[in-house]
N, CA, C and O atoms as CSV, one atom per row, in Angstrom:
chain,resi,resn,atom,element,x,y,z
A,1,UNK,N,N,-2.426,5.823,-4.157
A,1,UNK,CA,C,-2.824,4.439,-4.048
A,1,UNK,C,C,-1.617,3.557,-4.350
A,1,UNK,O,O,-0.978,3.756,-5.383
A,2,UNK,N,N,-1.316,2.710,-3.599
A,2,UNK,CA,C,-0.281,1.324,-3.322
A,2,UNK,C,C,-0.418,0.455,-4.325
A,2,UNK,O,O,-1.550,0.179,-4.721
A,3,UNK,N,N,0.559,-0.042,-4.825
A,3,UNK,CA,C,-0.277,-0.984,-5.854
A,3,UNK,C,C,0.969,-1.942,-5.571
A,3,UNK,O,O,2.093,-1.462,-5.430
A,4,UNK,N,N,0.757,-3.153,-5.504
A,4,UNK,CA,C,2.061,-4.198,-5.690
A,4,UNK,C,C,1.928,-4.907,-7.281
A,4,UNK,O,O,1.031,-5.717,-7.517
A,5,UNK,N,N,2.417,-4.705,-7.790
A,5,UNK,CA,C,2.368,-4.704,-9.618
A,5,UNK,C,C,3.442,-4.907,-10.478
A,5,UNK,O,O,4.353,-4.096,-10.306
A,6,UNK,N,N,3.599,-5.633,-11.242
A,6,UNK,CA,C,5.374,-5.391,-12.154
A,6,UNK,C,C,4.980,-4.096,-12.814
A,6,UNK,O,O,3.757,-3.953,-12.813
A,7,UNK,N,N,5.668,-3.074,-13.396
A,7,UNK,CA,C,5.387,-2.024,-13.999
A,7,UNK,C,C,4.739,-2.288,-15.630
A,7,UNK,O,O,4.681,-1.408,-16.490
A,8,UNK,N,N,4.372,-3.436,-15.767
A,8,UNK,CA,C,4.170,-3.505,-17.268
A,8,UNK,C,C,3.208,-2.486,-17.826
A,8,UNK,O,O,2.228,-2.163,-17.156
A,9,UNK,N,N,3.421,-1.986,-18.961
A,9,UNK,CA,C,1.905,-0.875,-19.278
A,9,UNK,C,C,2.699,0.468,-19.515
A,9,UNK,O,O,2.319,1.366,-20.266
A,10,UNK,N,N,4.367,0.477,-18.436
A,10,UNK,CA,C,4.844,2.056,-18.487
A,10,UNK,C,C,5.745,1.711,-19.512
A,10,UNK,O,O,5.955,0.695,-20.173
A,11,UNK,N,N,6.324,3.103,-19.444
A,11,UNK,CA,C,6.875,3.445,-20.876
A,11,UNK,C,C,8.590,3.009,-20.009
A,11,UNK,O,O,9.504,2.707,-20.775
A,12,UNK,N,N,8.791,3.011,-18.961
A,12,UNK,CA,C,10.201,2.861,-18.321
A,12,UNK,C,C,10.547,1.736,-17.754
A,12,UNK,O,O,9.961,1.303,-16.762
A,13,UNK,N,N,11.448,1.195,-18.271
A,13,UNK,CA,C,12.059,-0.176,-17.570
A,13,UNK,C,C,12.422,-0.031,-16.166
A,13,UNK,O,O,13.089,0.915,-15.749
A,14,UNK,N,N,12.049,-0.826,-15.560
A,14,UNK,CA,C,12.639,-0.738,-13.852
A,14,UNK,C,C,12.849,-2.443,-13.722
A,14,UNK,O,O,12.144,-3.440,-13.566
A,15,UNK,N,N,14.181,-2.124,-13.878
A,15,UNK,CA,C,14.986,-3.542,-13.362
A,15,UNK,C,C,14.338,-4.009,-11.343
A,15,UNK,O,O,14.189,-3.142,-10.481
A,16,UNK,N,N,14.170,-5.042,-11.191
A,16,UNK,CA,C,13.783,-5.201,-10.055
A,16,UNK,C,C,15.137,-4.949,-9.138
A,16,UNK,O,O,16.254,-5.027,-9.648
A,17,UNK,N,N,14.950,-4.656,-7.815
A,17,UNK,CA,C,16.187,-4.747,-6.758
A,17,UNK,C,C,16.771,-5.974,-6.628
A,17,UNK,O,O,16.085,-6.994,-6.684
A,18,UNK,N,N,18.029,-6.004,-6.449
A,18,UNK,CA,C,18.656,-7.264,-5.750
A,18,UNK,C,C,19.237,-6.959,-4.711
A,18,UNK,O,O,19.782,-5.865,-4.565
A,19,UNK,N,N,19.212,-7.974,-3.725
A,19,UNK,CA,C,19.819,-8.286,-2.173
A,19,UNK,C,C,21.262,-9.275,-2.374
A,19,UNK,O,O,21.443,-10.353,-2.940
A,20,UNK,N,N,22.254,-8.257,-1.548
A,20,UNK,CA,C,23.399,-9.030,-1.857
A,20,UNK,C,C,23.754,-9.778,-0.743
A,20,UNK,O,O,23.320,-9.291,0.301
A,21,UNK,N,N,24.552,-11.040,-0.585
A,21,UNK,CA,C,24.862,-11.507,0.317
A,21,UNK,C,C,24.069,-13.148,0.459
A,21,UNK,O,O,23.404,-13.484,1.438
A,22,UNK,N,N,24.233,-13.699,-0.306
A,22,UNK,CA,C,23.539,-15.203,0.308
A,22,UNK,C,C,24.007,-15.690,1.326
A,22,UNK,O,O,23.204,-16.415,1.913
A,23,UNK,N,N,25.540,-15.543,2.052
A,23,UNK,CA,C,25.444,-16.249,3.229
A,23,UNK,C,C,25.000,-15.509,4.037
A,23,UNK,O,O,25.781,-15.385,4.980
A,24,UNK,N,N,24.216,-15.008,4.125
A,24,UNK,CA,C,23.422,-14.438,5.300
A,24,UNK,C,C,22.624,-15.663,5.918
A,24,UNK,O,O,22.182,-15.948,7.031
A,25,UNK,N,N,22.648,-16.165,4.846
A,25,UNK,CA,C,21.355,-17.419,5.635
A,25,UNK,C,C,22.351,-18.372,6.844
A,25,UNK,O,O,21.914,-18.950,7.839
A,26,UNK,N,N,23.961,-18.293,6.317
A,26,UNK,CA,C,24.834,-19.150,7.207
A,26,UNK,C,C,24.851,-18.444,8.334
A,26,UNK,O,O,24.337,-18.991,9.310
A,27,UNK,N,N,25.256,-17.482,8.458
A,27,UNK,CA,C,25.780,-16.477,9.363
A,27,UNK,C,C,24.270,-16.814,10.973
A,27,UNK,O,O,23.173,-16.274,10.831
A,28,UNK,N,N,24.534,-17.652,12.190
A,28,UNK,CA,C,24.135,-17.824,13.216
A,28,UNK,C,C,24.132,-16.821,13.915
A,28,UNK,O,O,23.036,-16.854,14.475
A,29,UNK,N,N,24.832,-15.664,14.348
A,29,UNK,CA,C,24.947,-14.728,15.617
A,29,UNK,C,C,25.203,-13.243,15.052
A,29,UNK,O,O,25.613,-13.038,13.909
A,30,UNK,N,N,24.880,-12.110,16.098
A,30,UNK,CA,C,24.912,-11.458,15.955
A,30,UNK,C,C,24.086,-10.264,15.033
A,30,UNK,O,O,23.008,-10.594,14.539
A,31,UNK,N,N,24.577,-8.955,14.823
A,31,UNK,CA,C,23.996,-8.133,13.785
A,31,UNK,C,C,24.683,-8.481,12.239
A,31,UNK,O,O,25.896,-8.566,12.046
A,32,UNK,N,N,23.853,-8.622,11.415
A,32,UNK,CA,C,23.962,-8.660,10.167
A,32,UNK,C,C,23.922,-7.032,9.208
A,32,UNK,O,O,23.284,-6.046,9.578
A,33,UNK,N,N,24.546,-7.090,8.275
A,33,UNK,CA,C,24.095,-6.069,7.400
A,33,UNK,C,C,24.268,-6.516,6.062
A,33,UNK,O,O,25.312,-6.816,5.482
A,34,UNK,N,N,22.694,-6.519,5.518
A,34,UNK,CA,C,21.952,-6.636,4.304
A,34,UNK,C,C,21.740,-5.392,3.637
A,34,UNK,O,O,20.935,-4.507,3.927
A,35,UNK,N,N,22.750,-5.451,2.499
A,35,UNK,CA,C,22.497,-4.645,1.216
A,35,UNK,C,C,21.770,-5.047,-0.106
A,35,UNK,O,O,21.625,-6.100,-0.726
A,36,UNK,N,N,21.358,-3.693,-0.276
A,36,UNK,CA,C,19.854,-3.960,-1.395
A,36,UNK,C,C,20.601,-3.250,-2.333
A,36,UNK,O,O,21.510,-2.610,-1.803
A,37,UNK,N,N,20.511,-3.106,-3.929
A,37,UNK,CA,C,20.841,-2.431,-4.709
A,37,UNK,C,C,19.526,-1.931,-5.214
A,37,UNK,O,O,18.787,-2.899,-5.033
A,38,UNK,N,N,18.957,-1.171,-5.635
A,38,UNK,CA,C,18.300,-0.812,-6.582
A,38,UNK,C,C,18.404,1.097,-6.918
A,38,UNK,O,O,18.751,2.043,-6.211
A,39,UNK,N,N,18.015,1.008,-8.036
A,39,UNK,CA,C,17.902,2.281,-9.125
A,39,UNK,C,C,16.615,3.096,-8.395
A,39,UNK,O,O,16.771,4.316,-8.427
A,40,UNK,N,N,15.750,2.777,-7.941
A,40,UNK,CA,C,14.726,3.511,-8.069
A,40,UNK,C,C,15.128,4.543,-5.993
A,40,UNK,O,O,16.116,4.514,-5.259
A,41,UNK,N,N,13.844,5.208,-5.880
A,41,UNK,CA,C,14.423,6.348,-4.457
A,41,UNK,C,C,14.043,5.459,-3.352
A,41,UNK,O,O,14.667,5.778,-2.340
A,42,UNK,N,N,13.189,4.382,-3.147
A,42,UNK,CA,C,13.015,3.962,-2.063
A,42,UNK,C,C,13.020,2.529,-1.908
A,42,UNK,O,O,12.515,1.967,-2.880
A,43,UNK,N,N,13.440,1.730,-0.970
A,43,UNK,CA,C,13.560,0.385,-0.662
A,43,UNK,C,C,12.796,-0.392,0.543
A,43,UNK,O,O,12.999,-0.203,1.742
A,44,UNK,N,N,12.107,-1.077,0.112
A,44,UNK,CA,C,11.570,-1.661,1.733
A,44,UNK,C,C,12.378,-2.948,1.572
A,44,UNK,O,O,12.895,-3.382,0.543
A,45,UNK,N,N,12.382,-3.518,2.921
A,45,UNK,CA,C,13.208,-4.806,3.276
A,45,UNK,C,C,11.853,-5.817,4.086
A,45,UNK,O,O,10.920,-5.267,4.671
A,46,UNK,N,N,11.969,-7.106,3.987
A,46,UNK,CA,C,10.936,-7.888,4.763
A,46,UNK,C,C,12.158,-9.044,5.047
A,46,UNK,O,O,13.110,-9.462,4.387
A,47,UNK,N,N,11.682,-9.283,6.193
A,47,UNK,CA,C,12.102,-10.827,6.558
A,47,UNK,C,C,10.827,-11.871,7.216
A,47,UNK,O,O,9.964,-11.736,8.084
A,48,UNK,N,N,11.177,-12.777,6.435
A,48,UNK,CA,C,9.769,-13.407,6.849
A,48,UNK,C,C,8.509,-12.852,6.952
A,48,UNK,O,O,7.707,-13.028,7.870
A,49,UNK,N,N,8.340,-12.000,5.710
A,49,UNK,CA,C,7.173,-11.363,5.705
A,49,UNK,C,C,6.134,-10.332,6.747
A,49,UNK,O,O,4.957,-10.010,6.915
A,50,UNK,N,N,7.711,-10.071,7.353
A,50,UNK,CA,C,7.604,-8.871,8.506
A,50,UNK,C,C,8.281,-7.737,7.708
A,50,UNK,O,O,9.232,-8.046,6.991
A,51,UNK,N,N,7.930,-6.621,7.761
A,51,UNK,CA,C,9.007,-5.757,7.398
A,51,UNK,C,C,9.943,-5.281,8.106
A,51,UNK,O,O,9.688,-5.423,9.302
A,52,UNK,N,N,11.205,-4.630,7.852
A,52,UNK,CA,C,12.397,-4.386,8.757
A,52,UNK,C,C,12.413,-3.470,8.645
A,52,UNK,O,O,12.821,-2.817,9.606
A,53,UNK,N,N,11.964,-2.701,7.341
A,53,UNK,CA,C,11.797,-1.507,7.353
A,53,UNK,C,C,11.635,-0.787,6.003
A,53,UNK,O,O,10.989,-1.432,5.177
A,54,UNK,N,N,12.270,0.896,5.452
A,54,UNK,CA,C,12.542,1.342,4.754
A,54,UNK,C,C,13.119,2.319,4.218
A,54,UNK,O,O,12.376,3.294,4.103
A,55,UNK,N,N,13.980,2.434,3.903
A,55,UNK,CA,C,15.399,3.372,3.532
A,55,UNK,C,C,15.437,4.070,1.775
A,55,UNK,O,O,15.233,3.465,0.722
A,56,UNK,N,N,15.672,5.088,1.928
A,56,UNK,CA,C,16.056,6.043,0.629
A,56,UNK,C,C,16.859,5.669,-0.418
A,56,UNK,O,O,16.462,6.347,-1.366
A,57,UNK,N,N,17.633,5.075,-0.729
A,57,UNK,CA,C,18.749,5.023,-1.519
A,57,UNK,C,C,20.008,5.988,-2.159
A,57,UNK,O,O,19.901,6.855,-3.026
A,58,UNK,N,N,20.767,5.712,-1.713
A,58,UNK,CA,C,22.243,6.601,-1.531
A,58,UNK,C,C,23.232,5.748,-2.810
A,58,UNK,O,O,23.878,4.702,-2.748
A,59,UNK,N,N,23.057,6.494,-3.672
A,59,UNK,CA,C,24.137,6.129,-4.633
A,59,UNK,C,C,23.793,4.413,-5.001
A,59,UNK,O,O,24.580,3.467,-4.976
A,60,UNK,N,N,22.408,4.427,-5.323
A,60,UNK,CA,C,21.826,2.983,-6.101
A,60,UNK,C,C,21.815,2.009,-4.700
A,60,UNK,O,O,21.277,0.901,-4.699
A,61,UNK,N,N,22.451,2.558,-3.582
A,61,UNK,CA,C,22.521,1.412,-2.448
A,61,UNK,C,C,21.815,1.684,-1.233
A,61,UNK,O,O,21.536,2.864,-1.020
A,62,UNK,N,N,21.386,0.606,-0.187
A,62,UNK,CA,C,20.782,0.899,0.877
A,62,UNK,C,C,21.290,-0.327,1.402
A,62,UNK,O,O,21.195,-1.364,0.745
A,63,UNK,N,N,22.028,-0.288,2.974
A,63,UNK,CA,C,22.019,-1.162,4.127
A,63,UNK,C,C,21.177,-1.357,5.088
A,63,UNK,O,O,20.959,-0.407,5.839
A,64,UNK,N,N,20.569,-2.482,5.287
A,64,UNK,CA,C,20.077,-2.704,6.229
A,64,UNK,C,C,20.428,-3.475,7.739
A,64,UNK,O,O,20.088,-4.649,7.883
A,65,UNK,N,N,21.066,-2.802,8.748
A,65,UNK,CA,C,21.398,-3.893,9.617
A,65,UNK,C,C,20.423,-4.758,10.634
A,65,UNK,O,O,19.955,-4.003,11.486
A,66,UNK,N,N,20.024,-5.997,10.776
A,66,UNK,CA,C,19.705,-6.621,11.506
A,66,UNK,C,C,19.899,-7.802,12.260
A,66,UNK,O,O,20.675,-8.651,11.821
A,67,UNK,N,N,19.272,-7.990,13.394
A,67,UNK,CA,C,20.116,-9.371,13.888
A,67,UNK,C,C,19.644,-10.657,12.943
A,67,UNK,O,O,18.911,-10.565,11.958
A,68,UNK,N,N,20.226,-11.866,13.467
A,68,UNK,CA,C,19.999,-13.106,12.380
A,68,UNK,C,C,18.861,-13.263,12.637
A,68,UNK,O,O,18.414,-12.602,13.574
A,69,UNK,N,N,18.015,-14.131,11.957
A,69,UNK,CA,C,17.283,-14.461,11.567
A,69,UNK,C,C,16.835,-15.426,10.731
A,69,UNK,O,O,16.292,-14.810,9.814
A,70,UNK,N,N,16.719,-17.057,10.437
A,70,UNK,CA,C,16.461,-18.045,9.269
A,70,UNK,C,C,15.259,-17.321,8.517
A,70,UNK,O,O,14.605,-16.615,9.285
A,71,UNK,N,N,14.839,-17.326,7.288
A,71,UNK,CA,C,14.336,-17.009,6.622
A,71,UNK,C,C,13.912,-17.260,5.495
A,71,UNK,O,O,14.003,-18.389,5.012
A,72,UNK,N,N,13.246,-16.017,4.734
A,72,UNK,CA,C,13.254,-15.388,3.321
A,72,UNK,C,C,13.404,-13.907,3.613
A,72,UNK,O,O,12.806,-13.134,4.360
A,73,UNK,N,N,14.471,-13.775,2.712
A,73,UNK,CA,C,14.457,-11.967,2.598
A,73,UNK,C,C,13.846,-11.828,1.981
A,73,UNK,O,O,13.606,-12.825,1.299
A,74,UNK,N,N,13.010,-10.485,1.617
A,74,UNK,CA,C,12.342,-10.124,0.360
A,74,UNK,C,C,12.055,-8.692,0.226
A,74,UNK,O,O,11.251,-8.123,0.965
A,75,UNK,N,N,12.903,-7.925,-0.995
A,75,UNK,CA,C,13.166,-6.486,-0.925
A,75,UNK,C,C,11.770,-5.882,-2.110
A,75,UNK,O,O,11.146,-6.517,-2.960
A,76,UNK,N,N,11.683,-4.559,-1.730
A,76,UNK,CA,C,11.148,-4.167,-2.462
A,76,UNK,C,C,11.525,-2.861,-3.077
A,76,UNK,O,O,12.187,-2.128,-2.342
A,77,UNK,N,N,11.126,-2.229,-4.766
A,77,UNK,CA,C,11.358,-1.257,-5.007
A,77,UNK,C,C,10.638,-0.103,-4.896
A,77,UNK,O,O,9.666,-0.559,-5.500
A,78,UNK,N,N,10.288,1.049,-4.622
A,78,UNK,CA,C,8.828,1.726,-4.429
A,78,UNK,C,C,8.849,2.426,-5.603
A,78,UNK,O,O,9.736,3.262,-5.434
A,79,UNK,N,N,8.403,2.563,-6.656
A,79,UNK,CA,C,8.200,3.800,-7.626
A,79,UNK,C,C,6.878,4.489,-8.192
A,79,UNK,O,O,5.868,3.786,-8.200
A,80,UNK,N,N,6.793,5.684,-8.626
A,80,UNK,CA,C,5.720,6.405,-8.461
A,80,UNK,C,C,5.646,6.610,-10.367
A,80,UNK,O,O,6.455,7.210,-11.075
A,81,UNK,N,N,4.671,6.041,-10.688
A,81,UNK,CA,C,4.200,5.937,-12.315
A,81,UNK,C,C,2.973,6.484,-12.569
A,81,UNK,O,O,2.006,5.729,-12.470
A,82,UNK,N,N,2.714,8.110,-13.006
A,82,UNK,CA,C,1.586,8.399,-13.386
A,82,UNK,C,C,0.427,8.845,-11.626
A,82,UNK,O,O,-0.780,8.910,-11.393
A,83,UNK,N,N,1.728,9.042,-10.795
A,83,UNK,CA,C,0.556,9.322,-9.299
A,83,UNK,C,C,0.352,8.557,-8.437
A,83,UNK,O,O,-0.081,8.730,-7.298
A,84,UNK,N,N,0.890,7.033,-9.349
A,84,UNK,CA,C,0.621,5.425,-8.584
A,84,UNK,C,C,1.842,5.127,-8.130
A,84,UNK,O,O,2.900,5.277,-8.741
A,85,UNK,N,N,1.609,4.488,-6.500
A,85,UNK,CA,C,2.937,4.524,-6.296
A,85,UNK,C,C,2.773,2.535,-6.782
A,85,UNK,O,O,1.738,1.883,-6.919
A,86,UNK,N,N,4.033,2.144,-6.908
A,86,UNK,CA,C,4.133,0.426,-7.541
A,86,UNK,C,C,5.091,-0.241,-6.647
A,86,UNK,O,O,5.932,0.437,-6.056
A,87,UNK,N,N,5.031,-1.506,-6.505
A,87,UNK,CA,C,6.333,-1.956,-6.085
A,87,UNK,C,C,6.606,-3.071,-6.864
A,87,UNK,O,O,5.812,-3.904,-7.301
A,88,UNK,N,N,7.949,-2.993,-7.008
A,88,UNK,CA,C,8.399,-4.265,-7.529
A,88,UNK,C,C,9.364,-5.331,-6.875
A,88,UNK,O,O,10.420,-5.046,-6.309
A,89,UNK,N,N,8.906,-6.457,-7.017
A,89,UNK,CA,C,9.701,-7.350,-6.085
A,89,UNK,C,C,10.727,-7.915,-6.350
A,89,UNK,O,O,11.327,-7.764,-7.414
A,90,UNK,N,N,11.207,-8.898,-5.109
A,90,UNK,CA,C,12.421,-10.031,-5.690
A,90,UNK,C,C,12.889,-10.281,-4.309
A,90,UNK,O,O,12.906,-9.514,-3.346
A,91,UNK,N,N,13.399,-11.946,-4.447
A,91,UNK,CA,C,13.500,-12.574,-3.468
A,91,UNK,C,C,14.944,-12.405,-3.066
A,91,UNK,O,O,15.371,-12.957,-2.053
């Protein structure tokens, strides 16, 4: 079961993901590539509350390339606490 939740209640800190790159929002043309940092094994990416997708994490990092887009990014972390999988957010 999915749960979108801050982890409060577990015994383990999970720092939320961050998305690097603010001028992405400048950047008009072409393919972009948006990097996510996070600690935990899996990452989803949304733009405008579409998803772009979701990637594993390789050494705390995951790229995402896509074309531009005005927006909100919004990444997510996936982690599995007790059977439950959680996500944690950030803009």
């Amino acid at each position: 079961m999915e749960q979108s939740v801050p982890p409060h209640g577990t015994n383990r800190k999970v720092p939320p993901p961050w998305v690097e790159g603010a001028a992405f929002e400048r950047r008009r043309y072409g393919l972009q590539e948006v990097v996510v940092y996070s600690r935990e094994p899996q990452v989803r990416l949304y733009l405008n509350g579409q998803l772009v997708g979701t990637q594993s994490t390789s050494e705390m990092k995951v790229v995402f390339t896509l074309p531009y887009d005005p927006g909100i990014l919004r990444a997510e972390a996936v982690i599995t606490v007790n059977g439950s999988r959680l996500t944690v957010n950030v803009r």
